[in-house]
C-alpha positions, 0 to 999 in steps of 0.5 A: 744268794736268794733269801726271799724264802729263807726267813732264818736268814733274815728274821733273826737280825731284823728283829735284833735290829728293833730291840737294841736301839730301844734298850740303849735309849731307854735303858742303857742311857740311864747308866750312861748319864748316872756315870758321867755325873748328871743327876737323878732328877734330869736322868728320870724326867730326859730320859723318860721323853724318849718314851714319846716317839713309841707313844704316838707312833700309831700317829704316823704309822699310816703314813709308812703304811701307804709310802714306799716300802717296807724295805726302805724304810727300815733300811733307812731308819737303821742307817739313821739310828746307826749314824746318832749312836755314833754322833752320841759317841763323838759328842760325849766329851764336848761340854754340852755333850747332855743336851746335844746327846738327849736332842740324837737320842730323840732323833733316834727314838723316832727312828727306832719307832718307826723302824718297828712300824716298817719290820712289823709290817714287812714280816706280816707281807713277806712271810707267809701266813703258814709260818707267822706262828712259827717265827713269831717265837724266834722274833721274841727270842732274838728281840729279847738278846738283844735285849741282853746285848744292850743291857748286858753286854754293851754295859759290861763293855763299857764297864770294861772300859771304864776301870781300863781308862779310870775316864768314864768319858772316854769308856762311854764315847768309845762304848757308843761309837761301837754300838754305832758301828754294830747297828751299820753292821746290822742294817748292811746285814739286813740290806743284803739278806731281807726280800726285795719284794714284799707281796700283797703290798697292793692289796694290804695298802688298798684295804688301808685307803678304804678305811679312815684314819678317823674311822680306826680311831673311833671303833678303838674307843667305842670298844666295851669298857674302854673308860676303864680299859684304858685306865688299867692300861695307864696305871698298870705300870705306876710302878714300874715305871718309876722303879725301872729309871732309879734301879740303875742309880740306885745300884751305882749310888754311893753307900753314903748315897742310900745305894749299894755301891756297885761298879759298872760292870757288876751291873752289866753281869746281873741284868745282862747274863742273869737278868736276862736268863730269869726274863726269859724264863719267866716269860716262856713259863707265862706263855704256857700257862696262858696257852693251858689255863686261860688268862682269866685264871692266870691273871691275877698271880700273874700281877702279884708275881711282877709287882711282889718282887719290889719288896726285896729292892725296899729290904736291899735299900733298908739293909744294904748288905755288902758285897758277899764274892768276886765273879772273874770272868775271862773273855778272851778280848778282856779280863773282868772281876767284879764284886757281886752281891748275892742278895742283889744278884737274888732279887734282880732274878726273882724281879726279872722273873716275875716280870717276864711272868706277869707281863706276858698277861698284860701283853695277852690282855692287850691283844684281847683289848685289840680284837676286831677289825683293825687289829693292827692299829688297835694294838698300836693304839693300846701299845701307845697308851702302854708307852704313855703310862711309863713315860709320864710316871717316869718322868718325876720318878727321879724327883720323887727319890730325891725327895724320898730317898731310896728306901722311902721310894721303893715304898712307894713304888710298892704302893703305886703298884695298887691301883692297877691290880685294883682296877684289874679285878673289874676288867671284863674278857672271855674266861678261856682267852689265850688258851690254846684250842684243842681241836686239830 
């Protein structure tokens, strides 16, 4: 069958396959080494490193740039990341099974990174730029499901699988062997159906030679108030950093723990199903109020949106109300009943909500920060500084909560949020950026 003009056939998976490995490295990890026993601190400071690959991705980005093509490259590092998943798999009930887990998961991670250097790409070469606009919506959906198969479906199976075997060994090994196998099912997918000719390729990698690698560098930190532009980006998400690797302890800790006690699965069903309706909700209402209004009117509600919700995770670590209902569920392969918590249920939604809402801005705002020549690497540079910001916070996040305790560190996570609104006030853009035009 041709494909080579039918971008439905292979826009959709390509996309899927950049956004799950991400969320089982960077996420789904996190619950993976909380339920089988390694603590808080070694889970924030490994599993934060992973950030790393995404952070100095524009260092080796040229080099896929300007070697073989797109095509293969991403075939390849979907091969690779498909054959860690299942190394993880076979190596989780050996003794060692953390260290040799984290040194794949880090194989992966550049994999992955780079993957997204190579699909990027491509879709700028293949697809024409008449239909850009039109498919970028449909790559953020499919990115975002599979978003929810990471966080959601995969972490409810393995759920599934602990209550199953009562072994939470023998649940992640099985869960990690099956993403494996997906993502191989996934990369013989796109193997098939994505373009073998990928066009203006001579042209595009022309223009990359004659323009320096230094030169690229240098206009990004001679943009206008770059100083304070690239404070904004590494403090935006203090925060958020730390909050995102201790939600997931914090929901599974004991009540004795200062956590609120739920199983596996009630876990997958919130962030995943609930979660994940909320994000995306959130993020298509940021979307069109940013084409409406503009940035600058938006901006600030925007922040407050994603940033005031932390509030309610201090209120459920102060309260720790119990469990209100059993959420039962029929899925044809297996049965699940879960205990649910409303008021968790509740602030996972206004969370995820607010953030979709508000950082849609910060996304806007780094596209501004990427404007001008060499807009591809400046965006990869400031996505960078992004990763960079996440990582080095969330890298003590689990050091802190020890010491705090959970209440405590939710407080702090609130006040962490500060500086970054603080230093938005300040940011200089066009009034109007984002909006959309009115002229036909």
């Amino acid at each position: 069958m041709k494909t080579d003009n039918k971008p439905w056939f292979w826009i959709p998976l390509l996309n899927f396959a950049s956004g799950l490995p991400y969320a089982v490295i960077i996420s789904v990890s996190v619950l993976m080494y909380k339920n089988l026993g390694i603590p808080n601190e070694d889970i924030g400071l490994y599993t934060s490193l992973l950030y790393l690959p995404w952070v100095i991705k524009p260092l080796w980005s040229p080099f896929i740039e300007l070697t073989g093509t797109k095509r293969k490259w991403f075939l390849a590092m979907q091969l690779v990341i498909s054959l860690a998943f299942l190394a993880v798999g076979f190596i989780i009930p050996l003794n060692q099974f953390f260290l040799m887990s984290l040194a794949i998961f880090w194989v992966a991670a550049f994999a992955s990174a780079s993957n997204d250097v190579a699909s990027d790409g491509f879709y700028l070469l293949v697809l024409p730029k008449e239909q850009q606009s039109f498919f970028l919506g449909i790559r953020s959906t499919f990115y975002r499901l599979s978003m929810l198969a990471g966080n959601g479906l995969i972490v409810l199976f393995a759920g599934y699988l602990e209550n199953k075997y009562g072994d939470n060994t023998k649940a992640w090994s099985y869960t990690m062997i099956a993403v494996g196998l997906l993502m191989a099912f996934i990369t013989v997918y796109n193997f098939i159906f994505t373009p073998k000719t990928e066009i203006n390729t001579i042209e595009t990698e022309k223009e990359a030679h004659d323009k320096s690698f230094a030169s690229v560098f240098e206009s990004f930190f001679k943009k206008k108030q770059i100083g304070l532009v690239l404070a904004f980006i590494l403090v935006f998400r203090l925060g958020e950093s730390q909050l995102l690797k201790m939600l997931s302890p914090f929901l599974l800790d004991k009540k004795d723990l200062g956590g609120m006690a739920l199983e596996t699965e009630s876990v997958g069903i919130i962030y995943g199903t609930l979660g994940i309706f909320a994000l995306t909700i959130g993020g298509i209402l940021g979307g069109i109020a940013i084409s409406k209004h503009g940035l600058t009117k938006w901006m600030l509600p925007m922040f407050l949106a994603m940033h005031l919700p932390i509030l309610g995770f201090i209120g459920l670590a102060h309260f720790q109300p119990e469990e209100l209902f059993h959420l039962h569920l029929n899925l044809y392969f297996f049965e699940i009943n879960s205990p649910l918590n409303l008021y968790t249920c509740v602030t996972v939604v206004l969370e995820q909500f607010g953030y979709g809402f508000g950082f849609t801005g910060f996304m806007m705002f780094l596209i501004y920060v990427a404007e001008g020549e060499s807009k591809t690497s400046h965006y990869a540079l400031a996505t960078g500084f992004m990763a960079l910001g996440m990582m080095l916070p969330g890298m003590l996040s689990g050091y802190i909560q020890q010491f705090l305790g959970y209440q405590n560190f939710f407080i702090w996570v609130f006040i962490a949020t500060i500086p970054g609104l603080i230093l938005s006030r300040f940011l200089i853009f066009p009034k109007d950026f984002g909006k959309k035009s009115e002229e036909v």
